[in-house]
PDBQT receptor file of N, H, CA, C and O in Angstrom, charges set to zero:
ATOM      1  N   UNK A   1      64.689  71.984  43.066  1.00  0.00    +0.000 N 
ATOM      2  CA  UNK A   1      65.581  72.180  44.193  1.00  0.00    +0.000 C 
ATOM      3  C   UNK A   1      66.953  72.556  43.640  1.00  0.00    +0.000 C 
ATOM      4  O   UNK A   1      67.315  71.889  42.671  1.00  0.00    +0.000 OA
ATOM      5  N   UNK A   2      67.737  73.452  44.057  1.00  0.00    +0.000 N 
ATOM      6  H   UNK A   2      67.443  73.994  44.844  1.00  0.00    +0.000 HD
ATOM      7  CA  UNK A   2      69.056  73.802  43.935  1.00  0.00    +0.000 C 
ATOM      8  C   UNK A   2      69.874  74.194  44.715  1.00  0.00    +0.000 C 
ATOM      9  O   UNK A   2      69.594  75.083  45.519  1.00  0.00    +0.000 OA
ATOM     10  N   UNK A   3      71.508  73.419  44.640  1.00  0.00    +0.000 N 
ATOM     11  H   UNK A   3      71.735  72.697  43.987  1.00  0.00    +0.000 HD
ATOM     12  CA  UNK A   3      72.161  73.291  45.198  1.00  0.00    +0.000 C 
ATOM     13  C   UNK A   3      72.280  74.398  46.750  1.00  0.00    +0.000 C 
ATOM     14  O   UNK A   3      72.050  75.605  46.676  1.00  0.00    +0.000 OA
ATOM     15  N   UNK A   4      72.522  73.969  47.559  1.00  0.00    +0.000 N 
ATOM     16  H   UNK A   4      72.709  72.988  47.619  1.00  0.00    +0.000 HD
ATOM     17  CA  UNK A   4      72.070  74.541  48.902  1.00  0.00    +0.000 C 
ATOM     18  C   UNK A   4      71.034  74.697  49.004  1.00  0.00    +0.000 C 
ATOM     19  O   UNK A   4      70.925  75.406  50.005  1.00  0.00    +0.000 OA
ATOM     20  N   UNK A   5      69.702  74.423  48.455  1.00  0.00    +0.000 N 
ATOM     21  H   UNK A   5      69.791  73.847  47.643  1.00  0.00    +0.000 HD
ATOM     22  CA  UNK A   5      68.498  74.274  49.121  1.00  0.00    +0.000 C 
ATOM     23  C   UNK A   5      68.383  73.134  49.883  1.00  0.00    +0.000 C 
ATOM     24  O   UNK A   5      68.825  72.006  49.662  1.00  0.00    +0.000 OA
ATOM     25  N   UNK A   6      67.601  73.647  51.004  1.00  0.00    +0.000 N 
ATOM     26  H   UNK A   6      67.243  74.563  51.184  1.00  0.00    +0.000 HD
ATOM     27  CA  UNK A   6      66.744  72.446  51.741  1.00  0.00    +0.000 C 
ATOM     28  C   UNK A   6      65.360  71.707  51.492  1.00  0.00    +0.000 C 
ATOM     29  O   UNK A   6      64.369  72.249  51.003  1.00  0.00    +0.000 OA
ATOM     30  N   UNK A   7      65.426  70.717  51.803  1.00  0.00    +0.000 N 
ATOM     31  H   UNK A   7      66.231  70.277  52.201  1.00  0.00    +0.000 HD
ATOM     32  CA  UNK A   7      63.874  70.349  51.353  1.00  0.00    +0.000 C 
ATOM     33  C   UNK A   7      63.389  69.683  52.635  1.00  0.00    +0.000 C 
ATOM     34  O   UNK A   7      64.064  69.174  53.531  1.00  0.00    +0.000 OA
ATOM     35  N   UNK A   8      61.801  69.824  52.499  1.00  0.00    +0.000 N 
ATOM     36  H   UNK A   8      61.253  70.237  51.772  1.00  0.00    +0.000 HD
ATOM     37  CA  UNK A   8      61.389  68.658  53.962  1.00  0.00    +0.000 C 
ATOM     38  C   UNK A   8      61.864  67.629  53.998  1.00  0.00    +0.000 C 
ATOM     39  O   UNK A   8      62.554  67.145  53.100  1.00  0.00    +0.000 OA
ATOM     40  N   UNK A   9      61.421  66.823  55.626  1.00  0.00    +0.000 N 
ATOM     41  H   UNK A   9      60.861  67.217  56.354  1.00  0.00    +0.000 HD
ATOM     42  CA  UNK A   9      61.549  65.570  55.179  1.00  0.00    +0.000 C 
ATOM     43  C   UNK A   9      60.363  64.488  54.612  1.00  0.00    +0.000 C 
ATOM     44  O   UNK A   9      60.486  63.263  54.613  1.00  0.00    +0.000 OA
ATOM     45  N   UNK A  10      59.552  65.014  54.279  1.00  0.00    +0.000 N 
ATOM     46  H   UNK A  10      59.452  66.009  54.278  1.00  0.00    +0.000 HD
ATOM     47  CA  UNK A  10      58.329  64.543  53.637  1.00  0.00    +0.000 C 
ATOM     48  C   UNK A  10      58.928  64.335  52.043  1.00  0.00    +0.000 C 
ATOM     49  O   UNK A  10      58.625  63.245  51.557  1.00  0.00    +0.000 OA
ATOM     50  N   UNK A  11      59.636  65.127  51.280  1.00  0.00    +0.000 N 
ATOM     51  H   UNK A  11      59.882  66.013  51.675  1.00  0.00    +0.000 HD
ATOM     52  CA  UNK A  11      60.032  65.111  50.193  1.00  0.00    +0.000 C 
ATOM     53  C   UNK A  11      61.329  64.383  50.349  1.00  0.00    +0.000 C 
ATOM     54  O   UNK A  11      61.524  63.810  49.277  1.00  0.00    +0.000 OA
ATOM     55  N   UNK A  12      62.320  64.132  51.191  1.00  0.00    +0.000 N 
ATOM     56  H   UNK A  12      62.161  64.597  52.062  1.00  0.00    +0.000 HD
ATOM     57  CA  UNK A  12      63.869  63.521  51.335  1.00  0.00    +0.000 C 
ATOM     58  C   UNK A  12      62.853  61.942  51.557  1.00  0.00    +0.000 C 
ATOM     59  O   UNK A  12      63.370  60.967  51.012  1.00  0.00    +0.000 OA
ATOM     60  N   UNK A  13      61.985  61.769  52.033  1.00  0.00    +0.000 N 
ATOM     61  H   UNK A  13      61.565  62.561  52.476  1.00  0.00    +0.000 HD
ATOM     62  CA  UNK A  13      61.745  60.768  52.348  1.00  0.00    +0.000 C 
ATOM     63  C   UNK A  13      60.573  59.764  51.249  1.00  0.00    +0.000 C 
ATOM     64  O   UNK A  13      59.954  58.770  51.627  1.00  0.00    +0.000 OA
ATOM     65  N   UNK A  14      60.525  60.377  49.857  1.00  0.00    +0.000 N 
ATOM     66  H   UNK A  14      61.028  61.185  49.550  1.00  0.00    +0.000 HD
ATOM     67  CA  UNK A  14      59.813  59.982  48.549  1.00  0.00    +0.000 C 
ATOM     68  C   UNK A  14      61.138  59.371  47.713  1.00  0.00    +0.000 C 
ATOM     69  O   UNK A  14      61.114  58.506  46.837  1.00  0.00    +0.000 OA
ATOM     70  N   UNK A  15      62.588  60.265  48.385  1.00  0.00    +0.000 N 
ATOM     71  H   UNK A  15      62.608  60.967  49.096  1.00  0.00    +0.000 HD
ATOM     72  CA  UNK A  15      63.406  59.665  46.847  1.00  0.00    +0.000 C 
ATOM     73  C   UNK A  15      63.847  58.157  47.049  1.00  0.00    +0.000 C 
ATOM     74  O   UNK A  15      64.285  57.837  48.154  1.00  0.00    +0.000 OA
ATOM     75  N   UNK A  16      63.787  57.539  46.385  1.00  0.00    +0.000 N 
ATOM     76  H   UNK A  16      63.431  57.799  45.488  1.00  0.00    +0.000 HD
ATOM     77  CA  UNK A  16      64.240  56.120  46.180  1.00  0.00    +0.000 C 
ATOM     78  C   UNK A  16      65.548  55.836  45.710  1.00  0.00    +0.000 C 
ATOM     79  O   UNK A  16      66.004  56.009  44.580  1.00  0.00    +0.000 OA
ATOM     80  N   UNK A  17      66.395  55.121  47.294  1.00  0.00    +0.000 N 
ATOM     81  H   UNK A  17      66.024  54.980  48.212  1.00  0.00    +0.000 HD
ATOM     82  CA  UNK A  17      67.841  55.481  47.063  1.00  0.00    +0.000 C 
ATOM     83  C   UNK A  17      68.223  53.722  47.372  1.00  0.00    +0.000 C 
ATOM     84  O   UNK A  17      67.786  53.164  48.379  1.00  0.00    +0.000 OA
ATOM     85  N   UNK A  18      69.089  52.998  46.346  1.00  0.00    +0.000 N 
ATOM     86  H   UNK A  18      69.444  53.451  45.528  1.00  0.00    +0.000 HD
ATOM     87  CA  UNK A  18      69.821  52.152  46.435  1.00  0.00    +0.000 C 
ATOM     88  C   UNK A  18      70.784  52.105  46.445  1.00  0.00    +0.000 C 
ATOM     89  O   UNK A  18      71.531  52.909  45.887  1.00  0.00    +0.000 OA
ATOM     90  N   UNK A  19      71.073  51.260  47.007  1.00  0.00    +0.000 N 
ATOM     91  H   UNK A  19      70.467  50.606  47.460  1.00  0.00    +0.000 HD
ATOM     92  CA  UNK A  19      72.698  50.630  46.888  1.00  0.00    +0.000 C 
ATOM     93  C   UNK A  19      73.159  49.413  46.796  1.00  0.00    +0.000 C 
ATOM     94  O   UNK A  19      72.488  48.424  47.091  1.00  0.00    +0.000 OA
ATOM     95  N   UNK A  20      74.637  49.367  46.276  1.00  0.00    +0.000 N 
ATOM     96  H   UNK A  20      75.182  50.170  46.035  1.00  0.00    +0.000 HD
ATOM     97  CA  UNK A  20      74.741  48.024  45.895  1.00  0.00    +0.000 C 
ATOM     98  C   UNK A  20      76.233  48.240  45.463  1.00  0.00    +0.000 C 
ATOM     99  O   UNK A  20      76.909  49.243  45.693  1.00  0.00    +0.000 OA
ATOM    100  N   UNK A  21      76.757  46.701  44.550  1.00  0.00    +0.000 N 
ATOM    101  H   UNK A  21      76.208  45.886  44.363  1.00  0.00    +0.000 HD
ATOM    102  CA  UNK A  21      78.396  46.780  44.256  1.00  0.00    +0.000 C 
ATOM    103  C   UNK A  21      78.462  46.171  42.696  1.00  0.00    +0.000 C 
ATOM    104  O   UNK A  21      78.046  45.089  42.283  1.00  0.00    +0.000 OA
ATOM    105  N   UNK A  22      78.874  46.837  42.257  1.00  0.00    +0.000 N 
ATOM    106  H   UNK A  22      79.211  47.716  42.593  1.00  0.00    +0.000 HD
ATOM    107  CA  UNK A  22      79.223  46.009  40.898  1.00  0.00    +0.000 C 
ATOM    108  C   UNK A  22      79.809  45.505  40.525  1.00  0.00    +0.000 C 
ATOM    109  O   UNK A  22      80.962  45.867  40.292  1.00  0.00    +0.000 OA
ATOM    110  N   UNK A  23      79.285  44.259  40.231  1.00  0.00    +0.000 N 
ATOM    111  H   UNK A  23      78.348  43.964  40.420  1.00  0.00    +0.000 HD
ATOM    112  CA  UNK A  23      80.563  43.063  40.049  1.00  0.00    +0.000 C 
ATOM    113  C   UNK A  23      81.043  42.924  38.376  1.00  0.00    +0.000 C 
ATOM    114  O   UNK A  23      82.126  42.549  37.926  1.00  0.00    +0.000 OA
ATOM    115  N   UNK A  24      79.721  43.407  37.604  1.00  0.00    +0.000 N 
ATOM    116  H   UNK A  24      78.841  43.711  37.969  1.00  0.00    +0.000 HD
ATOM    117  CA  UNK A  24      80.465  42.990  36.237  1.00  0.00    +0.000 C 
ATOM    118  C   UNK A  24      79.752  43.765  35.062  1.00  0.00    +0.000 C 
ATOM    119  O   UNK A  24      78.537  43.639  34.909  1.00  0.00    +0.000 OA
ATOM    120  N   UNK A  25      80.427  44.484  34.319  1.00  0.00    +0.000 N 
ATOM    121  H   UNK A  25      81.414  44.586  34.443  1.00  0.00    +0.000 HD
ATOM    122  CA  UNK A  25      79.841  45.062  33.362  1.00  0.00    +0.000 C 
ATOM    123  C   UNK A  25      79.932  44.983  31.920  1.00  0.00    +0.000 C 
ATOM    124  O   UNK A  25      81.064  45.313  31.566  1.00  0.00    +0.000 OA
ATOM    125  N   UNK A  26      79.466  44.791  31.319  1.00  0.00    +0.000 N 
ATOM    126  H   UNK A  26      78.547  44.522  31.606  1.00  0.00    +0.000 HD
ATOM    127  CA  UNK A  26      79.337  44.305  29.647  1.00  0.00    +0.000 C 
ATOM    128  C   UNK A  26      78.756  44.972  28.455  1.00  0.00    +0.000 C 
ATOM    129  O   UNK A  26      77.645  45.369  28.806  1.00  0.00    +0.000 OA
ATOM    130  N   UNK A  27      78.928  45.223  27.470  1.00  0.00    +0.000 N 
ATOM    131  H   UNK A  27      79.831  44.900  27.185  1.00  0.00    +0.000 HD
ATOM    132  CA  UNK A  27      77.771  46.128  26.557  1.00  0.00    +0.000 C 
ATOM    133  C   UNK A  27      76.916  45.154  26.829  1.00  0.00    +0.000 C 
ATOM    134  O   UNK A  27      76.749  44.201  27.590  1.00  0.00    +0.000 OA
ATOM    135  N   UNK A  28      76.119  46.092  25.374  1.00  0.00    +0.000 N 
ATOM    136  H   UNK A  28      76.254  46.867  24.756  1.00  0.00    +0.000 HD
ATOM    137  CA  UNK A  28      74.646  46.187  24.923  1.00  0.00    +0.000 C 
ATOM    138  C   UNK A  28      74.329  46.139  23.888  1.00  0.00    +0.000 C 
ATOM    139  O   UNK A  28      73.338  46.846  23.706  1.00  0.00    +0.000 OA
ATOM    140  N   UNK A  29      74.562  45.794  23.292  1.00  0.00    +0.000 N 
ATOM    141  H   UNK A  29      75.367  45.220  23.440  1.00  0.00    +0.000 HD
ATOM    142  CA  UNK A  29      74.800  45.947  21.512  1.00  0.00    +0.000 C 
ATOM    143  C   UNK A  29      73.182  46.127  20.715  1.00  0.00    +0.000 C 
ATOM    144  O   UNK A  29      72.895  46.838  19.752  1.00  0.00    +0.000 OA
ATOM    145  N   UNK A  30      72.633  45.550  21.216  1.00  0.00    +0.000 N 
ATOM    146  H   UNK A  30      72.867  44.972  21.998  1.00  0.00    +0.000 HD
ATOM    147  CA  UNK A  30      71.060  45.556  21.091  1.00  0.00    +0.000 C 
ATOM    148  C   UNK A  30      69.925  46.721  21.596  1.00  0.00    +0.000 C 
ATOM    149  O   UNK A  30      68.718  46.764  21.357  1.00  0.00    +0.000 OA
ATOM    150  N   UNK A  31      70.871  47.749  22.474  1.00  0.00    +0.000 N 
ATOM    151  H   UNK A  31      71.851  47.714  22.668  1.00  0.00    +0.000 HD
ATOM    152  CA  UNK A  31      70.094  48.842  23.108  1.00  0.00    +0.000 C 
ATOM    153  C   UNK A  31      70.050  50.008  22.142  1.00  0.00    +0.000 C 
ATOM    154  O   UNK A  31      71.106  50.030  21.509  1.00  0.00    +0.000 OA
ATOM    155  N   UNK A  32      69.159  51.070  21.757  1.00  0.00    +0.000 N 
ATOM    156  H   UNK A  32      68.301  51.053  22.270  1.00  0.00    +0.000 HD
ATOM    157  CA  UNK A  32      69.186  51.835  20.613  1.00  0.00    +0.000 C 
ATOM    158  C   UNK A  32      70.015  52.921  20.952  1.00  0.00    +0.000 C 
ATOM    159  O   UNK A  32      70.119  53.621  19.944  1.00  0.00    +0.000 OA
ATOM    160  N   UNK A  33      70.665  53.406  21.908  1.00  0.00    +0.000 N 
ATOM    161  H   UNK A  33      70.581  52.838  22.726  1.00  0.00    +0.000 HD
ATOM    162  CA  UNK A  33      71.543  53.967  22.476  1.00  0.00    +0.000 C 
ATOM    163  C   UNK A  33      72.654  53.606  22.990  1.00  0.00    +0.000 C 
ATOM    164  O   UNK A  33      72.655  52.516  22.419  1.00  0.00    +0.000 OA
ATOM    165  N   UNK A  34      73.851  53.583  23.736  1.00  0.00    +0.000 N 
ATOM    166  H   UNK A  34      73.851  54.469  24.201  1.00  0.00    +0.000 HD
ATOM    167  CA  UNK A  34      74.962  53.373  23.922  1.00  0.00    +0.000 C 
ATOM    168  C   UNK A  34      74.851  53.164  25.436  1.00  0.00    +0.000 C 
ATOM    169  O   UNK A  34      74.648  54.088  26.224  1.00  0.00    +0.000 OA
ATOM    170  N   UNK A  35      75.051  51.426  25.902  1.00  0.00    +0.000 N 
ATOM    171  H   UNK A  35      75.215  50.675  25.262  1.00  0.00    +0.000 HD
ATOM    172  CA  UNK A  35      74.407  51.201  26.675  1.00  0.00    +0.000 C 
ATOM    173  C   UNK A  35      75.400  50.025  27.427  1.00  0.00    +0.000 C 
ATOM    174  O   UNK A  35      76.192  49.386  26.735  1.00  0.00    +0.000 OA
ATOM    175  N   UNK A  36      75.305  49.818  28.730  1.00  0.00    +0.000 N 
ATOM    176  H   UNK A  36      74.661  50.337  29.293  1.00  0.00    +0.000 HD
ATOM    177  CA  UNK A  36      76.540  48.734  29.495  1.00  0.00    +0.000 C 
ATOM    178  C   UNK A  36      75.213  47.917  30.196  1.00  0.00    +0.000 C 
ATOM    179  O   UNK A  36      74.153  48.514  30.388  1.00  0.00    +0.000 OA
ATOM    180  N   UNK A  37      75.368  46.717  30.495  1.00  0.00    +0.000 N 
ATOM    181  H   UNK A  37      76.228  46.232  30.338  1.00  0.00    +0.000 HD
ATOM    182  CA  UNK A  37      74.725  46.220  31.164  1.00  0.00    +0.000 C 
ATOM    183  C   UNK A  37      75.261  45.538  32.692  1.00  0.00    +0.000 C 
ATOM    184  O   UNK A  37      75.948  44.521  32.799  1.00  0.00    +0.000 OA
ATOM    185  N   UNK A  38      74.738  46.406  33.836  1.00  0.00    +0.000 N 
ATOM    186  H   UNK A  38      74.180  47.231  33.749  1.00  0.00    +0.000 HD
ATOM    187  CA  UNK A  38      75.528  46.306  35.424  1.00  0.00    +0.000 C 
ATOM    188  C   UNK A  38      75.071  44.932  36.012  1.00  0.00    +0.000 C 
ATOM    189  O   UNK A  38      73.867  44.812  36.238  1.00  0.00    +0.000 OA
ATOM    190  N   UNK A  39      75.956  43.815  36.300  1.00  0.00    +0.000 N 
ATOM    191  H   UNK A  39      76.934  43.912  36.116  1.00  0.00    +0.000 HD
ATOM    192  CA  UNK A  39      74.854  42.951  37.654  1.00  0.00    +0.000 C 
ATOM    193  C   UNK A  39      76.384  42.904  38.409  1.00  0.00    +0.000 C 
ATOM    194  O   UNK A  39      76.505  42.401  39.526  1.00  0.00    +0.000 OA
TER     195      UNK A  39
């Protein structure tokens, strides 16, 4: 899909969308990449 395309709603209705607030973020020092950990 690209920008200004439309899609059904059969496909808008597969993506898996959350939300939420972040209260606190911290490294990772242990992740093999460069990494924060969100709760």
């Amino acid at each position: 899909v690209f920008v200004g395309q439309t899609i059904e709603w059969n496909d808008f209705a597969k993506v898996d969308m959350r939300i939420g607030k972040i209260t606190n973020v911290n490294d990772f020092p242990e992740a093999r990449k460069p990494a924060y950990i969100l709760t």
